[in-house]
Structures are given as structure tokens and as C-alpha cells.
PyMOL CGO cylinders between C-alpha atoms (Angstrom):
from pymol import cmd
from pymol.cgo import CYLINDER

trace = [
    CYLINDER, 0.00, 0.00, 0.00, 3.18, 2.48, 0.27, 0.3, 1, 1, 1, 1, 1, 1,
    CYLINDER, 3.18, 2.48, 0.27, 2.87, 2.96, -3.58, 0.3, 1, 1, 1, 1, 1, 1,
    CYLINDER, 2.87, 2.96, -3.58, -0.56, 3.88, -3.87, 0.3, 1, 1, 1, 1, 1, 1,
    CYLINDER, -0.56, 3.88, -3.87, -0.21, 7.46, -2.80, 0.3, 1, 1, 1, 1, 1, 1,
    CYLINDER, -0.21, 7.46, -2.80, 2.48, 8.24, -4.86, 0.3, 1, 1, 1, 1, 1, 1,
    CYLINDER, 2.48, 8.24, -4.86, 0.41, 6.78, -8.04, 0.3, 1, 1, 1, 1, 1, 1,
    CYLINDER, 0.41, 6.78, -8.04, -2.48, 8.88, -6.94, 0.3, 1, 1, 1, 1, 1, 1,
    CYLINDER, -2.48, 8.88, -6.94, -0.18, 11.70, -7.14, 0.3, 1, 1, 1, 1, 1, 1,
    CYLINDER, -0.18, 11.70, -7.14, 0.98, 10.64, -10.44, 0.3, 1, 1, 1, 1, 1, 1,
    CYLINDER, 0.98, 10.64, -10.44, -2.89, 10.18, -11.56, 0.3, 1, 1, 1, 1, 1, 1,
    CYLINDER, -2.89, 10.18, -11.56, -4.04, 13.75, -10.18, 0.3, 1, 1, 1, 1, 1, 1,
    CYLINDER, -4.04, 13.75, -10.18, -1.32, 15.18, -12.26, 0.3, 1, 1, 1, 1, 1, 1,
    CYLINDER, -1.32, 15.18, -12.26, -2.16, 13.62, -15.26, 0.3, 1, 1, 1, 1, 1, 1,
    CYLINDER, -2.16, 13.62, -15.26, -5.61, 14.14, -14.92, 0.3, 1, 1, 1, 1, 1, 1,
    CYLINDER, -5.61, 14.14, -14.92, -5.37, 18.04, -14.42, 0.3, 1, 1, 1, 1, 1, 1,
    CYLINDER, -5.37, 18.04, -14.42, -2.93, 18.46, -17.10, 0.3, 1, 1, 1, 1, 1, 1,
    CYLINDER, -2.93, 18.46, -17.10, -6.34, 16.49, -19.31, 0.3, 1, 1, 1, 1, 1, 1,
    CYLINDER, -6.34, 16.49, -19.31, -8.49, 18.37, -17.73, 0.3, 1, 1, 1, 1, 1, 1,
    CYLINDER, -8.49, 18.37, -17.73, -6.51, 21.80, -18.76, 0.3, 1, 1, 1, 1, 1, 1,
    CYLINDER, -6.51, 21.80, -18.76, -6.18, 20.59, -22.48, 0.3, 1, 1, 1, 1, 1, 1,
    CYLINDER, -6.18, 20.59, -22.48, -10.32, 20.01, -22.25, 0.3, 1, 1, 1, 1, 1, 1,
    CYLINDER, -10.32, 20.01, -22.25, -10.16, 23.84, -20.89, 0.3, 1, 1, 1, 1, 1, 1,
    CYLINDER, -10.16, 23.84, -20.89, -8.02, 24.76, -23.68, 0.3, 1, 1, 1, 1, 1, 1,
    CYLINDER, -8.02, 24.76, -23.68, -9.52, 23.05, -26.57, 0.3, 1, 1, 1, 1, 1, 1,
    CYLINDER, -9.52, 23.05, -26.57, -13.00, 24.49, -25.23, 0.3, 1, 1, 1, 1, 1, 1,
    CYLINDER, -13.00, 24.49, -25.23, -11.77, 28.10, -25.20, 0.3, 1, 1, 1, 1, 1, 1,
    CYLINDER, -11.77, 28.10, -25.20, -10.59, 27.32, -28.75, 0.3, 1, 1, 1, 1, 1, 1,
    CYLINDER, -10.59, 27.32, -28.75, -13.52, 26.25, -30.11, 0.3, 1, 1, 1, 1, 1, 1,
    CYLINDER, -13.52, 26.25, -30.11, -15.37, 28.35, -28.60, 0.3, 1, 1, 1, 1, 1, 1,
    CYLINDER, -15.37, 28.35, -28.60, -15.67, 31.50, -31.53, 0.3, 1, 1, 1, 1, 1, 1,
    CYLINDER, -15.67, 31.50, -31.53, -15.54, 28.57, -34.52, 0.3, 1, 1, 1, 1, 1, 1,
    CYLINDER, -15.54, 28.57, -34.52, -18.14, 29.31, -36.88, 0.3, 1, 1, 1, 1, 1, 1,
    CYLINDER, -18.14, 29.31, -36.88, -19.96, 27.05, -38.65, 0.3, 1, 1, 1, 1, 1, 1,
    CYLINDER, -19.96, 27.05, -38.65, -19.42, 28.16, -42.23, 0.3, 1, 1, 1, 1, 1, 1,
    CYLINDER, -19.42, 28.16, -42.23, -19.25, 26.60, -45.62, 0.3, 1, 1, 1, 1, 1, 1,
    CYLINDER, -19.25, 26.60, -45.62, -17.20, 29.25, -47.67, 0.3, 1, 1, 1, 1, 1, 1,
    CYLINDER, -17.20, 29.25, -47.67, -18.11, 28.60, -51.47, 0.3, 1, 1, 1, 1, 1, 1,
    CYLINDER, -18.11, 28.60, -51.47, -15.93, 31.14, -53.27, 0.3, 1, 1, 1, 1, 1, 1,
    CYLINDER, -15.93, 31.14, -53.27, -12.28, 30.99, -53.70, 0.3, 1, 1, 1, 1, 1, 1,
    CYLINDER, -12.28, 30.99, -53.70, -11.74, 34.55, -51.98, 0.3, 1, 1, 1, 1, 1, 1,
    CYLINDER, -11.74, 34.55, -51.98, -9.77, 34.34, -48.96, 0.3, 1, 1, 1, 1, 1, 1,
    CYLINDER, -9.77, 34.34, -48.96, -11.56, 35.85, -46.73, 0.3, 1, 1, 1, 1, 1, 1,
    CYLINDER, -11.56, 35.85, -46.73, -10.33, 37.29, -42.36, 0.3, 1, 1, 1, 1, 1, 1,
    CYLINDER, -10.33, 37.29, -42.36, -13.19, 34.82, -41.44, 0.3, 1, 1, 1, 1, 1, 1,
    CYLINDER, -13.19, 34.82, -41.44, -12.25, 31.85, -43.74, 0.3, 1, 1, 1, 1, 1, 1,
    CYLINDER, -12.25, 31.85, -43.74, -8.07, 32.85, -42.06, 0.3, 1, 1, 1, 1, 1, 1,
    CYLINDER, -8.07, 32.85, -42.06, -9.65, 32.34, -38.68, 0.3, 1, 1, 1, 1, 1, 1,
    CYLINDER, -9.65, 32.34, -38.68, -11.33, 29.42, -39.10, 0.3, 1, 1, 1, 1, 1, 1,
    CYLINDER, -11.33, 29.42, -39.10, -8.23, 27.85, -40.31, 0.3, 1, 1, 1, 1, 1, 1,
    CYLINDER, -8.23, 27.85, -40.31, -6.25, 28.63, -37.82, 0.3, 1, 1, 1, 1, 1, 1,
    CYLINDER, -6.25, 28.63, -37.82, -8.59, 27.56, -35.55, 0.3, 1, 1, 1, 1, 1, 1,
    CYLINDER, -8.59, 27.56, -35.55, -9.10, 24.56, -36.39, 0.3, 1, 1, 1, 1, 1, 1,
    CYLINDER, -9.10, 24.56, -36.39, -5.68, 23.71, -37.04, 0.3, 1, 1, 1, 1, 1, 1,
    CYLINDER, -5.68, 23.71, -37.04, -4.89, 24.34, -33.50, 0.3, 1, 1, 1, 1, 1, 1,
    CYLINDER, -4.89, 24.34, -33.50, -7.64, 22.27, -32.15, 0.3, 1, 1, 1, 1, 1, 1,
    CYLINDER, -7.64, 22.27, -32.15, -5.99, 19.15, -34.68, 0.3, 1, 1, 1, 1, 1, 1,
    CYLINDER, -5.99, 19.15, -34.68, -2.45, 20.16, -33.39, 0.3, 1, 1, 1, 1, 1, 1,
    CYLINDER, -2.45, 20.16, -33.39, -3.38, 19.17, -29.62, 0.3, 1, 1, 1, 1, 1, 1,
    CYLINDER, -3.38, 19.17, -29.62, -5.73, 16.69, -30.39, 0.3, 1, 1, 1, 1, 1, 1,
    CYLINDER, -5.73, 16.69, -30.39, -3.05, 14.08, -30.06, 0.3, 1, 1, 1, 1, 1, 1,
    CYLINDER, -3.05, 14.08, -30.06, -1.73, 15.02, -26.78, 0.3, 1, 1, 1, 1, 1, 1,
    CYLINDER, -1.73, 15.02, -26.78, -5.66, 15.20, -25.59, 0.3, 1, 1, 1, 1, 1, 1,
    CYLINDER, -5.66, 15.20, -25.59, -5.85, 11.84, -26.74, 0.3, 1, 1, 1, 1, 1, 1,
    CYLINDER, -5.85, 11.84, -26.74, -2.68, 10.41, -24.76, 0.3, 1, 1, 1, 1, 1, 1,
    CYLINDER, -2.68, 10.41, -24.76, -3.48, 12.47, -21.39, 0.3, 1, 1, 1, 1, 1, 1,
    CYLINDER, -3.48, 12.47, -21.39, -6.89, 10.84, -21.68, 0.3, 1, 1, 1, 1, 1, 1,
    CYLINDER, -6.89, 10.84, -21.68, -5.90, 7.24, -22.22, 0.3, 1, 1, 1, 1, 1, 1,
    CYLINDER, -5.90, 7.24, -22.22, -2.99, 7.63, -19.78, 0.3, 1, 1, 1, 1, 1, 1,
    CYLINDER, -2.99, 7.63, -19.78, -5.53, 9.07, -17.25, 0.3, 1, 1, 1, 1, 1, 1,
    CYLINDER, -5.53, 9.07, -17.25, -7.92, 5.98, -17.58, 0.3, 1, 1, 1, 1, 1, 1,
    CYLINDER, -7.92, 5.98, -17.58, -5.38, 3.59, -17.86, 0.3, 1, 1, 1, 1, 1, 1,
    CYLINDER, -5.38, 3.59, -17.86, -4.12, 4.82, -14.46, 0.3, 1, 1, 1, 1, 1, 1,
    CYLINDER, -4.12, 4.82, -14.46, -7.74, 5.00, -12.96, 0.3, 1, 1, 1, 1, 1, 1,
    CYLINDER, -7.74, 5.00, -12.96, -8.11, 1.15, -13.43, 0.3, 1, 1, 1, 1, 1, 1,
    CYLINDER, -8.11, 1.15, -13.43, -5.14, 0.42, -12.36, 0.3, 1, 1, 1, 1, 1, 1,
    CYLINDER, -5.14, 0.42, -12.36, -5.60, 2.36, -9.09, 0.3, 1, 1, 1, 1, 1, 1,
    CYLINDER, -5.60, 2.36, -9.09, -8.49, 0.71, -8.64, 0.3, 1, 1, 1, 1, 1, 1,
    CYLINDER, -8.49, 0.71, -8.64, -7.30, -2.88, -9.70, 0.3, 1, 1, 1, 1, 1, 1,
    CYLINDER, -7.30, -2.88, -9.70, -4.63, -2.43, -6.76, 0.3, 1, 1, 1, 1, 1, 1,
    CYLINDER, -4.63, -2.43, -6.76, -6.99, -1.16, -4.42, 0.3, 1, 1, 1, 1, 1, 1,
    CYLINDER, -6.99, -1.16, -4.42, -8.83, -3.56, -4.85, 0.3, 1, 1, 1, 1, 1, 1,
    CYLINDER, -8.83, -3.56, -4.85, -6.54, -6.30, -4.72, 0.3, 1, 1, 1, 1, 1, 1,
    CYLINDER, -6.54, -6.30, -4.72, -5.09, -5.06, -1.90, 0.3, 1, 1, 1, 1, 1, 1,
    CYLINDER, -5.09, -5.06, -1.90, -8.48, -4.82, 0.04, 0.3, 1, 1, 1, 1, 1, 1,
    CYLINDER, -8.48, -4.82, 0.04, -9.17, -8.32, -0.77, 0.3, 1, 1, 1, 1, 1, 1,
    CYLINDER, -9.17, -8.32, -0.77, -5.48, -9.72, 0.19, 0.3, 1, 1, 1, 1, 1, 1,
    CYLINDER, -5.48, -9.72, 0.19, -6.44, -8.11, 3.71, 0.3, 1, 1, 1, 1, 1, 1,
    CYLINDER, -6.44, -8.11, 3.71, -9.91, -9.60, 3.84, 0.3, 1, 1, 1, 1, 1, 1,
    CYLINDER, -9.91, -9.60, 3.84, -8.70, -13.10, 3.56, 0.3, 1, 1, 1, 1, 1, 1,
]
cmd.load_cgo(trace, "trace")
């Protein structure tokens, strides 16, 4: 049981650095327009929207890896909890 709080530590870190890419991508997202730009002019809206939204694809990897790492970590917490609990109930 000595390792378990230093995994938890591990897991809250990983889950608020998630949780502040969720913050991020939300504040991104958050003036994207849902436009369908038919003419070839290059327009400041059509700019924005592009940058936008290659942002949001830039971090969507390292969303994705926080957010497996993060569950990954929350079942094994729990696996060891659990297997400790029952190692001490025998």
C-alpha cells in the first residue's frame, strides 16, 4: 500500500494536465463558426477558421494520450486497491 499514494499523485497530475487541455480546446472552439465558404476569396473569417481549427488538430493528439494515460491509471488504481483490500480480507 506504500505505492498507492504516490500513483495517486501521479494520476491527479495527469488528470489536471487532461483536464486543462479540455479547458483549452473548449476556449478554442469556442468563436468557430460554422461556415461553408463557397468562393475561392480568402476571406479574415475563412483565415480564422483555419487557424482555428488547425490548432484544435495540433493538440488533439496530446488530448488523446493524457486521456488514455488518465484511464489507464484510474483502473489500475483501482485494480490495486482492490486487490489489496481483498489480500487483507482473507
Amino acid at each position: 500500500m506504500s505505492h498507492l499514494p504516490v500513483l495517486l499523485i501521479v494520476w491527479a497530475a495527469v488528470a489536471a494536465c487532461f483536464l486543462a487541455l479540455l479547458a483549452y480546446r473548449g476556449q478554442l472552439t469556442r468563436y468557430e463558426e460554422d461556415q461553408l465558404f463557397l468562393t475561392d476569396n480568402h476571406s479574415n473569417e475563412q483565415d480564422e477558421q483555419t487557424e482555428i481549427i488547425r490548432k484544435v488538430n495540433k493538440i488533439k493528439p496530446i488530448v488523446n494520450i493524457f486521456g488514455y494515460a488518465a484511464a489507464l491509471m484510474t483502473i489500475g488504481i483501482v485494480g490495486i486497491f482492490t486487490y489489496d483490500a481483498w489480500q487483507h480480507l482473507r
